[in-house]
Backbone as a printed PyTorch tensor [residue, N CA C, xyz], in Angstrom:
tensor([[[ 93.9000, 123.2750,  89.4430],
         [ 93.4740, 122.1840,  90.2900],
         [ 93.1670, 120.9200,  89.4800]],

        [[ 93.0840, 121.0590,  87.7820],
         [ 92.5160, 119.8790,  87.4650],
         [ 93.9610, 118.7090,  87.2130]],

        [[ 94.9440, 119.2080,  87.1280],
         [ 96.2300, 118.2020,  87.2870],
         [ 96.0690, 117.6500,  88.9350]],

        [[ 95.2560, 117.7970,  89.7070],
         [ 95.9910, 117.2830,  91.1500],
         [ 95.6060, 115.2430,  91.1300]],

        [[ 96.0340, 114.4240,  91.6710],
         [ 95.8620, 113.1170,  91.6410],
         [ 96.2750, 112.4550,  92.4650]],

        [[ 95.2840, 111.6690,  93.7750],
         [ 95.0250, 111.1330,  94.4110],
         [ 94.8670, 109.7830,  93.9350]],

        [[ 94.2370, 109.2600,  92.4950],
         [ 94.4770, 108.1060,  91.4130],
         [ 95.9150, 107.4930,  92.2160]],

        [[ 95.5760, 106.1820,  92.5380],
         [ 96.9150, 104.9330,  91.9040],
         [ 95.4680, 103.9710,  91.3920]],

        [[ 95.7120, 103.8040,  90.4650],
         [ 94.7020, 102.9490,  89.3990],
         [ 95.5300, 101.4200,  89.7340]],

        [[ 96.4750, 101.0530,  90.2530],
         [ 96.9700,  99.5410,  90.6280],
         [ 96.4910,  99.1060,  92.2880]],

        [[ 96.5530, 100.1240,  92.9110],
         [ 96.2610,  99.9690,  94.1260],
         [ 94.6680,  99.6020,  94.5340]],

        [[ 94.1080, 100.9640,  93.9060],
         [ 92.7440, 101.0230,  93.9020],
         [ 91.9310,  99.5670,  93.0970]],

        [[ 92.5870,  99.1980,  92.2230],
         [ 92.2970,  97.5860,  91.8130],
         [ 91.9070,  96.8880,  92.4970]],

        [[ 93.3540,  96.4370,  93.1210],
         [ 93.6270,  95.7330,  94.0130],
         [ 92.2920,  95.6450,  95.3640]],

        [[ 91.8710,  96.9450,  95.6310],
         [ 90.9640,  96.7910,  96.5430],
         [ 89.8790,  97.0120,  95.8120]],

        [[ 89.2180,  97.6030,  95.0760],
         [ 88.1430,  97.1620,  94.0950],
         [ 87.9680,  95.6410,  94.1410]],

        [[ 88.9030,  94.7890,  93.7420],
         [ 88.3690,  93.2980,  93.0690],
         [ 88.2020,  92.8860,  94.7170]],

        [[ 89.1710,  93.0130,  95.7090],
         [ 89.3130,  92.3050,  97.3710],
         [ 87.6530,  92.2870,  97.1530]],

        [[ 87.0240,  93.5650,  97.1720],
         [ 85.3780,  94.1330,  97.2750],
         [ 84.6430,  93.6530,  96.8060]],

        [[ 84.8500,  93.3690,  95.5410],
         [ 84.1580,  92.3910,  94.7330],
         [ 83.0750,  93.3630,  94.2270]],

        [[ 83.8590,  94.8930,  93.6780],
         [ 83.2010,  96.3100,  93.4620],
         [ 83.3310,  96.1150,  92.0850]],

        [[ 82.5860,  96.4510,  91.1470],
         [ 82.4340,  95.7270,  89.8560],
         [ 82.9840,  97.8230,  88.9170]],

        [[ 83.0210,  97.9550,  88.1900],
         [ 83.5610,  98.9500,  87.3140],
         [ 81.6500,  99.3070,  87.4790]],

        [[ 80.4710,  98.8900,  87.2810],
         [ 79.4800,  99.0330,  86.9850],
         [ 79.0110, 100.0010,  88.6090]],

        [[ 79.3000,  99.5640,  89.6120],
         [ 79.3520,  99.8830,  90.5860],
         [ 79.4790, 101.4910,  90.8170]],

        [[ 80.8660, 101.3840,  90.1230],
         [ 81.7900, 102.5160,  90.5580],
         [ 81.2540, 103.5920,  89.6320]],

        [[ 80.4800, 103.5080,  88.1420],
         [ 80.3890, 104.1350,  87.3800],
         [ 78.9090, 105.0950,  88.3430]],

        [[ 78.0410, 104.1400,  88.9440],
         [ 76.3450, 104.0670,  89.5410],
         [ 77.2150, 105.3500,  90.4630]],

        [[ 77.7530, 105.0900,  91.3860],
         [ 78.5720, 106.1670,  92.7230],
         [ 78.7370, 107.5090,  92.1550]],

        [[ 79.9120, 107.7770,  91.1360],
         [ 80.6510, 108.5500,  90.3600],
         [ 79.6330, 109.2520,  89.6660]],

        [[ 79.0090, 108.9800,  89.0440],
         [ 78.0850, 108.8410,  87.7530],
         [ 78.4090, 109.3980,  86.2870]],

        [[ 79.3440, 108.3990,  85.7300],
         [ 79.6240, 108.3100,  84.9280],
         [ 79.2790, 106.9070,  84.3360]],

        [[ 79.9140, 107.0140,  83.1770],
         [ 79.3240, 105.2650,  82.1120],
         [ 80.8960, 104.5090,  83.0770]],

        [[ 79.9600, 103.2180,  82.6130],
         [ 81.1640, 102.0010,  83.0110],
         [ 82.2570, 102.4470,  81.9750]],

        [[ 82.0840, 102.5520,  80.7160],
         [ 83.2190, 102.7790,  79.9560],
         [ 84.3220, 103.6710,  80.8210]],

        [[ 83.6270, 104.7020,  80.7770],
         [ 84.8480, 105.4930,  81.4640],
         [ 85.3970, 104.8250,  82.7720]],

        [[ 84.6870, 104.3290,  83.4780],
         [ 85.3880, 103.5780,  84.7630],
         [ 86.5240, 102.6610,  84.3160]],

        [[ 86.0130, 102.2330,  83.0010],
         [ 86.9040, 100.7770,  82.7200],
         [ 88.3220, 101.8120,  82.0000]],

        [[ 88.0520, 103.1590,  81.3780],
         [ 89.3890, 103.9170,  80.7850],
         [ 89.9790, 104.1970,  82.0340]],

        [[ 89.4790, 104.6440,  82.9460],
         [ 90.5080, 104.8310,  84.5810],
         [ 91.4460, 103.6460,  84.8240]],

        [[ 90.5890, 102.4680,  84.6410],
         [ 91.3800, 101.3220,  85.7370],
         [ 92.3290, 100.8680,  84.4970]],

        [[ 91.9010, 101.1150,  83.3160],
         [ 93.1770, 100.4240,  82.1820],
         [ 94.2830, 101.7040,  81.7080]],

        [[ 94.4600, 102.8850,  82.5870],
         [ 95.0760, 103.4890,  82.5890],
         [ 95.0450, 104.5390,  81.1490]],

        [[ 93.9740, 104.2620,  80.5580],
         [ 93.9320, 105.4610,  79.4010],
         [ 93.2420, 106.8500,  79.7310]],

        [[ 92.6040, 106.8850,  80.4980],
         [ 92.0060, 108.3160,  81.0830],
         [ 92.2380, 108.3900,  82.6270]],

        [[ 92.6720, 109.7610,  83.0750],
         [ 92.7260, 109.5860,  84.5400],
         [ 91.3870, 110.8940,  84.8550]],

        [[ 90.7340, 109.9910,  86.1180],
         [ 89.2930, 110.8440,  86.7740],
         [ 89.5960, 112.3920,  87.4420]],

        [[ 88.7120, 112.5940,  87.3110],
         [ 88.7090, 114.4470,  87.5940],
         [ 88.8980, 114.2650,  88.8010]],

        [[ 89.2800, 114.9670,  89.5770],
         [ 89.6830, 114.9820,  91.2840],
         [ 88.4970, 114.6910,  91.8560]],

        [[ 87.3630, 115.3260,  91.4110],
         [ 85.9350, 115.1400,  92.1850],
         [ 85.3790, 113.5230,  91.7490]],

        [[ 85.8350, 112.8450,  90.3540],
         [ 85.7780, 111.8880,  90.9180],
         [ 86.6760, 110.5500,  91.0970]],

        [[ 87.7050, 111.1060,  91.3860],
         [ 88.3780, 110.4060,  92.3860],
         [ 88.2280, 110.5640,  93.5030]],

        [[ 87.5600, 111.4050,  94.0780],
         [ 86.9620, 111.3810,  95.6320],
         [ 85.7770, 110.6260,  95.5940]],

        [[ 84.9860, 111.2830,  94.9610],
         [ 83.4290, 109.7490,  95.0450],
         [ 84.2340, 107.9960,  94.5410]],

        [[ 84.9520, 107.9810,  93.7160],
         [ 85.6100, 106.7190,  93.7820],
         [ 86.1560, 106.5280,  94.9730]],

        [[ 87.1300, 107.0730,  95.8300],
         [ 87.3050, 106.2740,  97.1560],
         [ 86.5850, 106.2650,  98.2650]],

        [[ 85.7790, 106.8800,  97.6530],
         [ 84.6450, 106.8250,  99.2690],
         [ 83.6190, 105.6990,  98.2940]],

        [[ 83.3080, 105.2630,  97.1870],
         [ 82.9980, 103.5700,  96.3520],
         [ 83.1710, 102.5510,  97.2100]],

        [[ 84.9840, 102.8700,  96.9040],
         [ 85.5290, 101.9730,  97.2830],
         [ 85.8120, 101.6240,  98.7460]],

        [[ 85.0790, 102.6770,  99.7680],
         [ 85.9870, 102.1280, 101.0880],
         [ 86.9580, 102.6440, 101.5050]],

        [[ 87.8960, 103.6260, 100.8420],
         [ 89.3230, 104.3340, 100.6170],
         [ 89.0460, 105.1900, 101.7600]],

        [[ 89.6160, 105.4300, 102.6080],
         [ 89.7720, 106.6770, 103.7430],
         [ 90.1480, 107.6780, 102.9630]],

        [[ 89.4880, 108.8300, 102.4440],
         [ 90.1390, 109.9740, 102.0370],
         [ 91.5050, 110.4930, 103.0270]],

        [[ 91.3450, 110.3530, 103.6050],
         [ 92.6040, 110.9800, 104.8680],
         [ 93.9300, 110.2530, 104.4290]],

        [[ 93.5690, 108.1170, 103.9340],
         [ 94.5000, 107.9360, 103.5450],
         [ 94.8760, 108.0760, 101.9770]],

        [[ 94.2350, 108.7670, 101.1010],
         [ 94.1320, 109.1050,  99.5150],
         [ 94.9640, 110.1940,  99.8730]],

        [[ 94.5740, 110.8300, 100.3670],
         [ 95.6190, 112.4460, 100.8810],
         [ 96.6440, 112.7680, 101.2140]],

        [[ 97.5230, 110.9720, 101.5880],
         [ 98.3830, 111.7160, 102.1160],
         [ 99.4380, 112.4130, 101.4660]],

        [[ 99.8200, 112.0480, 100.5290],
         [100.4500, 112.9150,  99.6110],
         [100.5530, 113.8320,  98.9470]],

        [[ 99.2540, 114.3890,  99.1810],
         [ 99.2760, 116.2480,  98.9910],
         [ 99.0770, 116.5300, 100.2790]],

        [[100.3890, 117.6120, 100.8030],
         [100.7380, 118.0250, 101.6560],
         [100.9320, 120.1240, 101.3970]],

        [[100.6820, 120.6280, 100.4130],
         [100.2780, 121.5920, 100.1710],
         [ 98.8440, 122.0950, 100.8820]],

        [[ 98.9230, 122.6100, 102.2220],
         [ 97.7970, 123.1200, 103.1050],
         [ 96.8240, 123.8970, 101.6440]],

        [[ 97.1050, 124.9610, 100.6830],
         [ 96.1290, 125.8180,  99.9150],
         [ 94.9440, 124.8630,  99.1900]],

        [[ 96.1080, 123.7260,  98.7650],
         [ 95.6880, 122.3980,  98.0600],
         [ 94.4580, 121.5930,  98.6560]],

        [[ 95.1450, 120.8860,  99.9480],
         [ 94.2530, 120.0270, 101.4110],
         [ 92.9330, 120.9580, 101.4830]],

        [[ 93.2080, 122.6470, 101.4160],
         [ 91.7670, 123.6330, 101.5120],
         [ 90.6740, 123.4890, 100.6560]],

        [[ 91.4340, 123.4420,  99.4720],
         [ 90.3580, 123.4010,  98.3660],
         [ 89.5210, 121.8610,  98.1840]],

        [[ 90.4140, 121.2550,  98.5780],
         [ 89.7520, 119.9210,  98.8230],
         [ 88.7450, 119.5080,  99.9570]],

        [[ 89.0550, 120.3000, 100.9410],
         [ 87.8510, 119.7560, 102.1380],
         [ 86.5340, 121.1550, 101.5390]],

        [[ 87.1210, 122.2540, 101.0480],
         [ 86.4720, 122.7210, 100.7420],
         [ 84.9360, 122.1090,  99.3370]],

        [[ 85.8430, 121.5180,  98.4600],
         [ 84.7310, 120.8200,  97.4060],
         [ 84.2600, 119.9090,  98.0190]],

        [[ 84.7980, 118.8810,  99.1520],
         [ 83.8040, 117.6310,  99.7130],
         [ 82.8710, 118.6370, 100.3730]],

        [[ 83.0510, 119.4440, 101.3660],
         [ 82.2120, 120.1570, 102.0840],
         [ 80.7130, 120.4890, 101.5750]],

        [[ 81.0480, 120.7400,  99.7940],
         [ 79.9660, 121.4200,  99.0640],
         [ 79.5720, 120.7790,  97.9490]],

        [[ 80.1630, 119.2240,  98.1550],
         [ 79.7520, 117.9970,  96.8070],
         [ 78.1720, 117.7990,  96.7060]]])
């Protein structure tokens, strides 16, 4: 499960800055250091699935629309399953 990725780090930008959601922000949500927020968005580290889910719920992101591209039902399980129990 730890390869799965819901991450577009260009997109998620894009609506980060619209927000005027600062990397400092996102780190406070997530809880991690800004550093690491700032290795996500400059594309040198990508976030653990769990938090790329607290990042789009940061940001405003409809998980439903982060999802749509895993279409593997076992996958979609384990996932409503970890929000269920975050």
């Amino acid at each position: 499960m730890t390869d799965l990725n819901i991450w577009d780090r260009h997109s998620w930008d894009v609506v980060r800055r619209s927000r005027g959601i600062t990397y400092g922000d996102i780190a406070d949500v997530v809880g991690v250091t800004y550093k690491a927020v700032s290795k996500w968005f400059y594309g040198e580290r990508t976030p653990s699935l769990r938090s790329q889910i607290l990042m789009a719920k940061a940001l405003g992101i409809p998980l439903s629309k982060a999802l749509e591209s895993i279409t593997d039902e076992d996958t979609r399980a384990l996932i409503r399953y970890a929000l269920e129990n975050d």
